[in-house]
TIVO-2410 file (N, C-alpha, C; in nm, 3 decimals):
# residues 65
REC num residu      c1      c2      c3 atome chaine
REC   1      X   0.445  -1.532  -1.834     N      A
REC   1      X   0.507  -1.414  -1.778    CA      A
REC   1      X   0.450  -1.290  -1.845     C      A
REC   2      X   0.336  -1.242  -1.794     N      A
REC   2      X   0.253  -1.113  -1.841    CA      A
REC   2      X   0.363  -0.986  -1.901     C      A
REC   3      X   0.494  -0.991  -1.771     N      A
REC   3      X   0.550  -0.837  -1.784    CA      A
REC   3      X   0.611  -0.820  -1.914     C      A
REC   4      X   0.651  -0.938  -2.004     N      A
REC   4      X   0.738  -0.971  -2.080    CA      A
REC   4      X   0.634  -0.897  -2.177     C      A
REC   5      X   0.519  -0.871  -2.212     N      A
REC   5      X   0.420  -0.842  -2.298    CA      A
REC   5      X   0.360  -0.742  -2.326     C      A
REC   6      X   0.382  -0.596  -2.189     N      A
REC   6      X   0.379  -0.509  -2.121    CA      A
REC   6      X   0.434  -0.382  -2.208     C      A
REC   7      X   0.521  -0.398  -2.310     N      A
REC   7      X   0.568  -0.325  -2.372    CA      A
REC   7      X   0.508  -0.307  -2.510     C      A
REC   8      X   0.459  -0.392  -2.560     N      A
REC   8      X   0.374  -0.377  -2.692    CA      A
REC   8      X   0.230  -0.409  -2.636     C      A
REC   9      X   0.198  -0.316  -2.501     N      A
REC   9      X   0.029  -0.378  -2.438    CA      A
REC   9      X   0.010  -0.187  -2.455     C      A
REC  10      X  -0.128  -0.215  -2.476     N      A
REC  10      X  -0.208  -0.072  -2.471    CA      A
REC  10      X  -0.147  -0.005  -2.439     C      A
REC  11      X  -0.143   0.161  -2.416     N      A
REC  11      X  -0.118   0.272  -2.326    CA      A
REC  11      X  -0.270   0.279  -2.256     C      A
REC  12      X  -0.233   0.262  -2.097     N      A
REC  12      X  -0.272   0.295  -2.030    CA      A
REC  12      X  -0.346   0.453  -1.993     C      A
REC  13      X  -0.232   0.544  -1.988     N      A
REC  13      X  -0.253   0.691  -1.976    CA      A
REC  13      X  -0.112   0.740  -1.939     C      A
REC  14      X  -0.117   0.875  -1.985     N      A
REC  14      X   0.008   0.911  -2.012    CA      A
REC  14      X   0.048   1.027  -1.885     C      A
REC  15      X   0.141   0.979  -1.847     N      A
REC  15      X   0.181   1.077  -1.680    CA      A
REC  15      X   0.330   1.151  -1.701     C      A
REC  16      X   0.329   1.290  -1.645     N      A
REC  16      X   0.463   1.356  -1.648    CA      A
REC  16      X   0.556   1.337  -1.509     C      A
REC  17      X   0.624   1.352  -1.544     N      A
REC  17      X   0.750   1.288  -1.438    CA      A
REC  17      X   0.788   1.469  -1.374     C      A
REC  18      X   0.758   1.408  -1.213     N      A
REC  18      X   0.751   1.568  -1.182    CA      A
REC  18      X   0.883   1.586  -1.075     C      A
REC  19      X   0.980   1.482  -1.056     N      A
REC  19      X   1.064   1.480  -0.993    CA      A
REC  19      X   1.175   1.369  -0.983     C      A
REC  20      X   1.267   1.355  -0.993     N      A
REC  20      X   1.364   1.255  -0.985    CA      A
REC  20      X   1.452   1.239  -0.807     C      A
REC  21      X   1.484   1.297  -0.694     N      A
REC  21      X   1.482   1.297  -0.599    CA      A
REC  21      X   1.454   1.190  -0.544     C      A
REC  22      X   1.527   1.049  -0.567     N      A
REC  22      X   1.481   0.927  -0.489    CA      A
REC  22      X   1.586   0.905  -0.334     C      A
REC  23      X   1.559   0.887  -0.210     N      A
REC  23      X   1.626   0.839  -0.122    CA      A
REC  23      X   1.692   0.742  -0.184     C      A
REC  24      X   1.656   0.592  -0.237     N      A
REC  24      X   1.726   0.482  -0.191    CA      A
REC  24      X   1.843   0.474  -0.304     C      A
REC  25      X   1.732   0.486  -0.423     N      A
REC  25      X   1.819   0.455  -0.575    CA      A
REC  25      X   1.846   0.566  -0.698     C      A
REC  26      X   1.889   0.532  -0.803     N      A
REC  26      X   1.941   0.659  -0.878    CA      A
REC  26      X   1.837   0.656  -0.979     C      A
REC  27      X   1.731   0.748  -0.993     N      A
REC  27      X   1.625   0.685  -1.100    CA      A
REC  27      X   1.667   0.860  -1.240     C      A
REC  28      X   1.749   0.929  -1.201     N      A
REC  28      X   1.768   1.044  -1.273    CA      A
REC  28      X   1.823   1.030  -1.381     C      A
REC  29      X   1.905   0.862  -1.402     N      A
REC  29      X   1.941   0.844  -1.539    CA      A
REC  29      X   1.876   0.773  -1.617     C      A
REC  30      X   1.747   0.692  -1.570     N      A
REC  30      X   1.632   0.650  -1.669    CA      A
REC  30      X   1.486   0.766  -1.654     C      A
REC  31      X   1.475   0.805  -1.578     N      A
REC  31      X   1.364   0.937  -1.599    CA      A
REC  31      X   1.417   1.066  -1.619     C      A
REC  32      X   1.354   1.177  -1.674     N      A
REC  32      X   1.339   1.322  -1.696    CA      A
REC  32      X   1.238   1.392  -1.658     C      A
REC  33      X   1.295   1.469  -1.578     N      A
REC  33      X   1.169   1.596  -1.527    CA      A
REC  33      X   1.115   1.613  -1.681     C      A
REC  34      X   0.968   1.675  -1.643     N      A
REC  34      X   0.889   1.712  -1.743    CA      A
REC  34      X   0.836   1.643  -1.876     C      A
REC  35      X   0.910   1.501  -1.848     N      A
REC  35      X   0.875   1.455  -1.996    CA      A
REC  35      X   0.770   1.343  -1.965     C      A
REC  36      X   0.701   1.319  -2.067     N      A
REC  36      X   0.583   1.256  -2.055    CA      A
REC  36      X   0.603   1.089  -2.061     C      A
REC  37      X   0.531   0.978  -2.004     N      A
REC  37      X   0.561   0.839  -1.978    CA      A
REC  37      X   0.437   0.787  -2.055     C      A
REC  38      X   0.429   0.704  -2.123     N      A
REC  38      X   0.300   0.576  -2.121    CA      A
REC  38      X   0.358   0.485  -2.008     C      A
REC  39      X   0.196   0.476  -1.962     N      A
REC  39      X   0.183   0.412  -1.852    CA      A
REC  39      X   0.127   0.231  -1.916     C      A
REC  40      X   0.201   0.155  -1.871     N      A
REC  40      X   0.176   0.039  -1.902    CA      A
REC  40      X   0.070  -0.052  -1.840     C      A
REC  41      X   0.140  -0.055  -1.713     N      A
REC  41      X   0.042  -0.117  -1.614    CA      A
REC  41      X   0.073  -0.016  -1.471     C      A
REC  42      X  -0.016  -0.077  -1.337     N      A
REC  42      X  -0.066   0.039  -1.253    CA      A
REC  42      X  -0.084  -0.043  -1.106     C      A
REC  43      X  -0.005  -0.053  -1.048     N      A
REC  43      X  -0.064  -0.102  -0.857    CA      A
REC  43      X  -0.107  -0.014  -0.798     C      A
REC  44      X  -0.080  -0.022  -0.689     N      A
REC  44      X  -0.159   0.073  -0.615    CA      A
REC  44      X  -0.031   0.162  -0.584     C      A
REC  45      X   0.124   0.074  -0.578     N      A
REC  45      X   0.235   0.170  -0.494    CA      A
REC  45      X   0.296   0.204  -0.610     C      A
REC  46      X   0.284   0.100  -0.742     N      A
REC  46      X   0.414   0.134  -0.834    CA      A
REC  46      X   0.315   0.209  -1.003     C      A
REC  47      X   0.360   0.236  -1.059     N      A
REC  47      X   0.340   0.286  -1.215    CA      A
REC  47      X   0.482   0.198  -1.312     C      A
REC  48      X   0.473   0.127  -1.383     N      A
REC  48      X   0.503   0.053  -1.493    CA      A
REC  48      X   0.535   0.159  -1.646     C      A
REC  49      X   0.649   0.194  -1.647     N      A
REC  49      X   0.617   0.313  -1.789    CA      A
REC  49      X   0.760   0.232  -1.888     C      A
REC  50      X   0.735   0.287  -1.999     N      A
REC  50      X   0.871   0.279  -2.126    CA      A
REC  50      X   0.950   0.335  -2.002     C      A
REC  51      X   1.059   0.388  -1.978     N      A
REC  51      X   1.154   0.474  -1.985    CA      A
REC  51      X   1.269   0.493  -2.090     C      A
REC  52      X   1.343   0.642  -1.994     N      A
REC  52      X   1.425   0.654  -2.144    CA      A
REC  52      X   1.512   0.560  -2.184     C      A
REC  53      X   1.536   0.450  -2.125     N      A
REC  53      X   1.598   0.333  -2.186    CA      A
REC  53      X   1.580   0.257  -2.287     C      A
REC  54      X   1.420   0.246  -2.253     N      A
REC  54      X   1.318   0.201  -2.394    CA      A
REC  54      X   1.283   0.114  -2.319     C      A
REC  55      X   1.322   0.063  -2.216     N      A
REC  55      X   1.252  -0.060  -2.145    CA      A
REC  55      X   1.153   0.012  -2.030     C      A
REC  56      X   1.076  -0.173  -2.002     N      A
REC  56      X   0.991  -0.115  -1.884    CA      A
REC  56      X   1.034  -0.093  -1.750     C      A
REC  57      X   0.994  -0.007  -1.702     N      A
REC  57      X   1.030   0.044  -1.544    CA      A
REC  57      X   0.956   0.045  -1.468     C      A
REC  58      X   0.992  -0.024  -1.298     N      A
REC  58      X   0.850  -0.007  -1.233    CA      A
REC  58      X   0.932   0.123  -1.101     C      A
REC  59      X   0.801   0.222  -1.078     N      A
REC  59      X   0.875   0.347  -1.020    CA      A
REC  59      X   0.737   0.353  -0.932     C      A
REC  60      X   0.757   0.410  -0.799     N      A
REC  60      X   0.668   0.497  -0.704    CA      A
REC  60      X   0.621   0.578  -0.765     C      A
REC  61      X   0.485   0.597  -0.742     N      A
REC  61      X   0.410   0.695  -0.826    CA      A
REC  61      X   0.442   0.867  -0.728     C      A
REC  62      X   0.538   0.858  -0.651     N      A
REC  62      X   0.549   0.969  -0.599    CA      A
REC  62      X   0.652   1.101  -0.715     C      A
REC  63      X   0.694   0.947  -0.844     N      A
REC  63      X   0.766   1.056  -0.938    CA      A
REC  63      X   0.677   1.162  -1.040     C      A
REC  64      X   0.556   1.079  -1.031     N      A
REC  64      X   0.476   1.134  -1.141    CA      A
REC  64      X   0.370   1.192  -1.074     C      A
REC  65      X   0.307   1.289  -1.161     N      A
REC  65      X   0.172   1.377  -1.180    CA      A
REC  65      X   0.087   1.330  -1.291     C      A
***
């Protein structure tokens, strides 16, 4: 199980969170405008980061810049 490993794996590159505004789900209490993410891993639809939980999160890259 790779994802389990994902958290002590490289930084990828580091992306700012440029909006919280989700239709389906509530993502405004694990992300913050303006604050910066390591990026863990990377698809094509999702971005993989810490969040402020401390765990990993997989989010639409439509939050980040």
């Amino acid at each position: 199980m790779l994802h389990l490993k994902w958290k002590d794996a490289p930084t990828i590159k580091i992306v700012t969170c440029k909006q919280t505004d989700a239709k389906k789900y509530l993502v405004s209490n694990v992300l913050t405008v303006g604050k910066e993410y390591e990026v863990k891993n990377e698809t094509e639809e999702f971005i993989f980061v810490i969040d402020n939980s401390g765990n990993i999160g997989g989010f639409y890259k439509e939050y980040f810049e």
